[in-house]
C-alpha positions as CSV (number, residue, x, y, z in Angstrom):
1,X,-146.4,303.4,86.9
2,X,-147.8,299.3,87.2
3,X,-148.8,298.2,90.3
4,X,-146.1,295.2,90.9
5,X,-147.8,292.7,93.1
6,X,-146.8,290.3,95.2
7,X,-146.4,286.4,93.5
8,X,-148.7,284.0,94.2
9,X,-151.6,286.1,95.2
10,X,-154.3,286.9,93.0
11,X,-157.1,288.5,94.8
12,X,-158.7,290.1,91.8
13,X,-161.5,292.3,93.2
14,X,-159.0,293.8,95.8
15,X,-156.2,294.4,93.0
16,X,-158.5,295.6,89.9
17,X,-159.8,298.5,92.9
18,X,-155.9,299.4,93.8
19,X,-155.3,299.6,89.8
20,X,-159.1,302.0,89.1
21,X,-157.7,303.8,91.7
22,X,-154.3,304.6,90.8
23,X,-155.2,305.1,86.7
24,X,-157.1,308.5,88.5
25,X,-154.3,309.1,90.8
26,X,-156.0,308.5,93.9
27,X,-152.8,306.3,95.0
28,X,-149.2,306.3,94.1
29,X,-146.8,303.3,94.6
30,X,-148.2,300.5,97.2
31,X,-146.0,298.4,99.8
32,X,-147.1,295.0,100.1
33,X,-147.7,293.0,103.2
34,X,-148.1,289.4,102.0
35,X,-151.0,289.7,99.7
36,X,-152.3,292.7,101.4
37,X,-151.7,296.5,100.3
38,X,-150.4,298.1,103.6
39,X,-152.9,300.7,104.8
40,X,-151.9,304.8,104.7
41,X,-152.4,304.0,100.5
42,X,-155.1,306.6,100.6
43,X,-154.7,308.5,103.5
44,X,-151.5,311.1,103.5
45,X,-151.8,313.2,106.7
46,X,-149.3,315.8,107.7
47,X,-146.9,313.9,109.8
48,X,-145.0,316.6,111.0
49,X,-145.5,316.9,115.1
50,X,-147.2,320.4,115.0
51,X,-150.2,318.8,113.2
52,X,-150.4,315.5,115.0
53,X,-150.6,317.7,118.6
54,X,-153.1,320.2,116.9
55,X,-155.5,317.5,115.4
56,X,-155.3,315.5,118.1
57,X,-156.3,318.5,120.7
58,X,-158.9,319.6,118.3
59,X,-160.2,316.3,117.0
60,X,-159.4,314.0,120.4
61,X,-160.1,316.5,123.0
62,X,-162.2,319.6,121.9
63,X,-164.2,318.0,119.4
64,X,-165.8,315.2,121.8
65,X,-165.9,317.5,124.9
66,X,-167.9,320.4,122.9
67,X,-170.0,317.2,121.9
68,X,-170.6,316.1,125.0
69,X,-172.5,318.8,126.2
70,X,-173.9,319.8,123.1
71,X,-176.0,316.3,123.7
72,X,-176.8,317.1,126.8
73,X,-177.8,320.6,125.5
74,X,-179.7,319.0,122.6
75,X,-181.6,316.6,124.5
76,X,-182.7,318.6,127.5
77,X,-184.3,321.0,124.7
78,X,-185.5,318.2,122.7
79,X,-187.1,317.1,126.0
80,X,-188.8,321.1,127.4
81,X,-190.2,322.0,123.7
82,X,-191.8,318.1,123.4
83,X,-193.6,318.7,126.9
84,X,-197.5,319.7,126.4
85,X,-197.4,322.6,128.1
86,X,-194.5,324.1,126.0
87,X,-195.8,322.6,122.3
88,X,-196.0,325.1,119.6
89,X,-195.4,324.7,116.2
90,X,-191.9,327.1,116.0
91,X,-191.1,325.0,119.5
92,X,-191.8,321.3,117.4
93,X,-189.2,322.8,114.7
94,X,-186.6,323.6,117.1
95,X,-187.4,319.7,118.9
96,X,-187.0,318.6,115.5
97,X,-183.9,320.6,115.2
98,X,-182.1,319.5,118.6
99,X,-182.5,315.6,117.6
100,X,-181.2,316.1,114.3
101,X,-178.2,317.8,115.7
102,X,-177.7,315.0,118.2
103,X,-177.3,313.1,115.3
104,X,-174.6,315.5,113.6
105,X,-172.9,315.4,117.0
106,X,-172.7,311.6,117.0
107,X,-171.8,311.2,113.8
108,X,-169.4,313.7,113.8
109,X,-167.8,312.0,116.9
110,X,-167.5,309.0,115.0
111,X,-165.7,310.3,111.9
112,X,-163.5,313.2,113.7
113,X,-162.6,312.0,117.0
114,X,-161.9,308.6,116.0
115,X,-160.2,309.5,113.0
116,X,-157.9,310.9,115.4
117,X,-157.2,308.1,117.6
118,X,-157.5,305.5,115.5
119,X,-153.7,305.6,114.7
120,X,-153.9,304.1,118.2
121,X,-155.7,300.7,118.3
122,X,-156.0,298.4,115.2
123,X,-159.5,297.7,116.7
124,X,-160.4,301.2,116.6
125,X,-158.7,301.5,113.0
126,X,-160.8,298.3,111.6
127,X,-164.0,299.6,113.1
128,X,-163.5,303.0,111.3
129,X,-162.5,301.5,107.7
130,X,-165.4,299.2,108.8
131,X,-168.5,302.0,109.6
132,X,-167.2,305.2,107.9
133,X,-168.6,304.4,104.8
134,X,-172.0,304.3,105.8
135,X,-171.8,306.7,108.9
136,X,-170.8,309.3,106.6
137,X,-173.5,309.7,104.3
138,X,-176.1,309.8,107.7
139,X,-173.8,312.2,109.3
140,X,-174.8,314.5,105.8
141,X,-178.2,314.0,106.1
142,X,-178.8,314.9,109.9
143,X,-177.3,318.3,109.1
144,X,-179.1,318.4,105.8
145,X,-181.8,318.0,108.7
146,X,-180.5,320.8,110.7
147,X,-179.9,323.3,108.0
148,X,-183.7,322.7,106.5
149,X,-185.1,322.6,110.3
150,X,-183.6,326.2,111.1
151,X,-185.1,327.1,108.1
152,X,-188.5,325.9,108.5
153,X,-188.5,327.5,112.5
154,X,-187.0,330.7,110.9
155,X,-190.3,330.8,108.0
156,X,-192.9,329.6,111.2
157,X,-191.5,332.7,113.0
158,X,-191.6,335.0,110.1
159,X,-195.5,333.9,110.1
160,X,-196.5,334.4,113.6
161,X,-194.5,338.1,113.1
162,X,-195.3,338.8,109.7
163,X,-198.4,336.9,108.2
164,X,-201.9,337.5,108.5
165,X,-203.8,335.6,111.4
166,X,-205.4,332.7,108.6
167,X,-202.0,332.0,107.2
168,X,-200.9,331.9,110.5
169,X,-203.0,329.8,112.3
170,X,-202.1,326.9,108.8
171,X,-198.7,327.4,109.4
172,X,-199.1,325.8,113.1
173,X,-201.1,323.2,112.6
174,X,-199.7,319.9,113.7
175,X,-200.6,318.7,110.5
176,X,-199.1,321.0,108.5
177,X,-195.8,320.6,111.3
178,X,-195.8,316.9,110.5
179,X,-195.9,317.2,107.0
180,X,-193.0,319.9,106.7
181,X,-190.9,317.6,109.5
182,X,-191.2,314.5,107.1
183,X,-190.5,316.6,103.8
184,X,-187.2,317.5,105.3
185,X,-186.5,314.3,106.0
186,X,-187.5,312.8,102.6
187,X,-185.6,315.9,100.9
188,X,-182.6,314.9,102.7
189,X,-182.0,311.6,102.6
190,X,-182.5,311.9,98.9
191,X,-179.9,314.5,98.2
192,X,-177.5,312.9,100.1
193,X,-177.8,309.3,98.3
194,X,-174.6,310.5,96.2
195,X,-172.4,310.0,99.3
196,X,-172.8,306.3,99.8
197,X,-171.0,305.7,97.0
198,X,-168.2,308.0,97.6
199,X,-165.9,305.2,99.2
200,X,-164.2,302.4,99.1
201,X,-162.9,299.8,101.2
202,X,-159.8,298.4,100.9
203,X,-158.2,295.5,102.2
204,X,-155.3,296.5,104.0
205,X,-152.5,295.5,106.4
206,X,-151.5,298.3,109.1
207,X,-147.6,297.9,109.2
208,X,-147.5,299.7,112.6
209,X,-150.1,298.0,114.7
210,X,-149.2,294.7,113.1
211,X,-152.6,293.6,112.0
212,X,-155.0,292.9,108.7
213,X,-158.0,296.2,108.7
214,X,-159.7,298.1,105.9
215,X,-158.5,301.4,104.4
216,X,-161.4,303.9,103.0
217,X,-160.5,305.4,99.6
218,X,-162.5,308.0,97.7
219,X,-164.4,306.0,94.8
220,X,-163.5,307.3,91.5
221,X,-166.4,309.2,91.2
222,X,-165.3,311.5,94.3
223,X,-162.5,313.1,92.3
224,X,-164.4,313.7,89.3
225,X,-164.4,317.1,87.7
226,X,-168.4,317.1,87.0
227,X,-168.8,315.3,90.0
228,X,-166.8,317.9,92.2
229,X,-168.2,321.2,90.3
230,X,-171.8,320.3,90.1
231,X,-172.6,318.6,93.5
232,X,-169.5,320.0,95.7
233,X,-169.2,323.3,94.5
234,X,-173.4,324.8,93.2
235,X,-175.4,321.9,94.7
236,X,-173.9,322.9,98.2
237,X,-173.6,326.5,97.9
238,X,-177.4,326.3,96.8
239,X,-179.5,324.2,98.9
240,X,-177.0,323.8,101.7
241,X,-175.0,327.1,102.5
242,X,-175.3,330.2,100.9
243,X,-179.0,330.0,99.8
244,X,-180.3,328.6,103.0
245,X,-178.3,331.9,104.5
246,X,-180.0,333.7,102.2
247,X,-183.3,332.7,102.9
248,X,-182.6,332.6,107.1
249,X,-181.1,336.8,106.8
250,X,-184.1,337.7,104.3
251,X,-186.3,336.2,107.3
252,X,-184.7,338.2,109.4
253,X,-184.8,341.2,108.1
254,X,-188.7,341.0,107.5
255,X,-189.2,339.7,111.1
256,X,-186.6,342.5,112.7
257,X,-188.8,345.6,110.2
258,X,-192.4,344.1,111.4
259,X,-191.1,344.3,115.0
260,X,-189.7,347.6,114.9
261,X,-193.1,349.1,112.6
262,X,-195.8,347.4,114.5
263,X,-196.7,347.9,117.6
264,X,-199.1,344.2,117.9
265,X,-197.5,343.4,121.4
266,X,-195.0,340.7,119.5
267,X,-192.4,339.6,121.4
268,X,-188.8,340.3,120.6
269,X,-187.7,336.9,122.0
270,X,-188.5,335.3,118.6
271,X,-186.4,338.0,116.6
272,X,-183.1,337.7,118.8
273,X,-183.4,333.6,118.5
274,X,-183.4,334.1,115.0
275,X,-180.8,336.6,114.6
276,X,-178.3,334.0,116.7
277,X,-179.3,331.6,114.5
278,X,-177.7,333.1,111.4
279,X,-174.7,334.1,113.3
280,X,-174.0,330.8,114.3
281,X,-175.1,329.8,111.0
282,X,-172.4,331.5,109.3
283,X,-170.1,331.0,111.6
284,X,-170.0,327.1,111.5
285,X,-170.7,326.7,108.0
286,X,-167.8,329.5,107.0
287,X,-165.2,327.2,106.6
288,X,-167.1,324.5,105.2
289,X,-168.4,326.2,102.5
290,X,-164.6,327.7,102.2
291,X,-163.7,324.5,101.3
292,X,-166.0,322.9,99.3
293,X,-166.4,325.9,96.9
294,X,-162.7,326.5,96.7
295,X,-161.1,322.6,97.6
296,X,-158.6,322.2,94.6
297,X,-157.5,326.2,94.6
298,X,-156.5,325.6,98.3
299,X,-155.0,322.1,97.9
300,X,-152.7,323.3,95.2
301,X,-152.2,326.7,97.1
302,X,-151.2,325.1,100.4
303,X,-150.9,321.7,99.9
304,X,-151.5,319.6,102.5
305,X,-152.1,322.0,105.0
306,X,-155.3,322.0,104.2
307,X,-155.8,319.4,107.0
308,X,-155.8,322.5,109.5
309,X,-158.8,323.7,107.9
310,X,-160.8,320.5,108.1
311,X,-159.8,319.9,111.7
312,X,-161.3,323.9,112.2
313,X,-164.7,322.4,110.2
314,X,-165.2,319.5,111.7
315,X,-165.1,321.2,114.8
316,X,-167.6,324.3,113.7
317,X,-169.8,321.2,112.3
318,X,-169.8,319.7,115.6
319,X,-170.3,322.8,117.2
């Protein structure tokens, strides 16, 4: 089906993006303000009131209280494992770990809670069209961050439990620390480049709110078949969900046998952080993974009400 625009406007850039969008079925039929698209073109949220009064208690309440004190929580750790007296190398991982969750926390406030409320305020819509483009891609690579700084405290405890004392004593060196610190870092900024180019803003006017804002589309690229099976569906499983699990019970189940078969004096405080860190591991990134191994069976099994689920992962990512 054409697009049939409006006479006498011809903003080309804004109209050949509304046609590349619909030629991959990213948008159906478009109602015209003016010369503007109205916004809601890409976004087609369950409208029904049982969803709007679940997402907005998960999303606008839950999700920025839970936040809330999981900053505090974040930074008052960040702030007892940086003191002198308390620096260790497993200690500067979990510091590490604590600011990049602050930053998943933020972020994640910023995508899910306003997402929620923006339906709102046309200011609050225009800043989100305006800043979830580029929020969204750091918001990745913070828990990139997290998942790879877990990881990394998980392998320095499995050292000080498992390893002989010289492998030991270069795993907590502060050089050695630095070095892994930045390689995360590096490591994920660079896998999550792929994001940034996963929207698109549109020009839009919001009928209900009775103002000109931006609508974020998915970029053609986004709902591509390759695109979805390679970096979605193995890509994640691999280096963000189940082999990082892998790795973090495989850990574990070294550090729990060495504990239970040596009798060195280590303590068991480092073997009961790191089983609670695979619980919660799979616990918040069950769902998540759900999703983006299984997206299109569950769209076209439930439709829509697939929107339940992501409020229940944003959450669990936030968490």
């Amino acid at each position: 089906m054409n697009i049939i625009y409006p006479p006498n406007c011809d903003p080309k850039p804004l109209y050949a993006s509304l046609e590349r969008l619909q030629q991959v079925g990213i948008i159906d039929s478009i109602n015209f303000t003016g010369c503007l698209p109205q916004c809601g073109i890409c976004d087609h949220p369950l409208s029904e009131s049982d969803y709007v009064t679940y997402n907005l208690i998960v999303s606008g309440v839950i999700l920025p209280v839970i936040g809330f004190f999981g900053l505090v929580g974040n930074g008052l750790s960040a702030f007892v494992f940086s003191r002198p007296e308390m620096r260790s190398s497993t200690n500067l991982y979990l510091c590490a770990l604590g600011c990049s969750d602050s930053a998943v926390i933020l972020t994640g406030i910023f995508l899910f809670f306003l997402d929620s409320v923006r339906k709102f305020s046309l200011n609050l819509t225009r800043i989100f069209g305006l800043f979830s483009p580029i929020v969204f891609p750091m918001g990745m690579t913070a828990q990139t961050c997290s998942v790879y700084f877990t990881i990394f405290a998980g392998a320095d405890c499995f050292a000080q439990v498992c390893l002989p004392v010289n492998v030991k004593n270069s795993m907590a060196k502060s050089k050695f620390i630095r070095r892994s610190i930045v390689f995360v870092l590096i490591f994920s900024v660079l896998y999550n480049i792929p994001h940034c180019f996963e929207a698109i803003v549109i020009d839009c006017f919001h009928k209900a709110l009775g103002g000109s804002s931006w609508e974020v589309c998915p970029e053609t690229m986004r709902y591509n078949e390759l695109y979805q099976e390679v970096y979605y569906k193995y890509m994640y499983a691999i280096f963000l969900a189940v082999g990082p699990l892998i790795i973090l019970v495989i850990l574990n189940v070294f550090i729990i046998g060495a504990s239970i078969f040596r009798s060195d004096g280590t303590s068991a405080g480092d073997t009961i952080s790191l089983i609670l860190v695979v619980l919660l591991f799979i616990a918040c990134n069950a769902a998540a993974l759900l999703l983006n191994t299984f997206e299109a069976a569950i769209i076209k099994a439930i439709g829509p009400y697939i929107n339940y689920i992501v409020d229940l992962s944003n959450l669990l990512v936030v968490f």
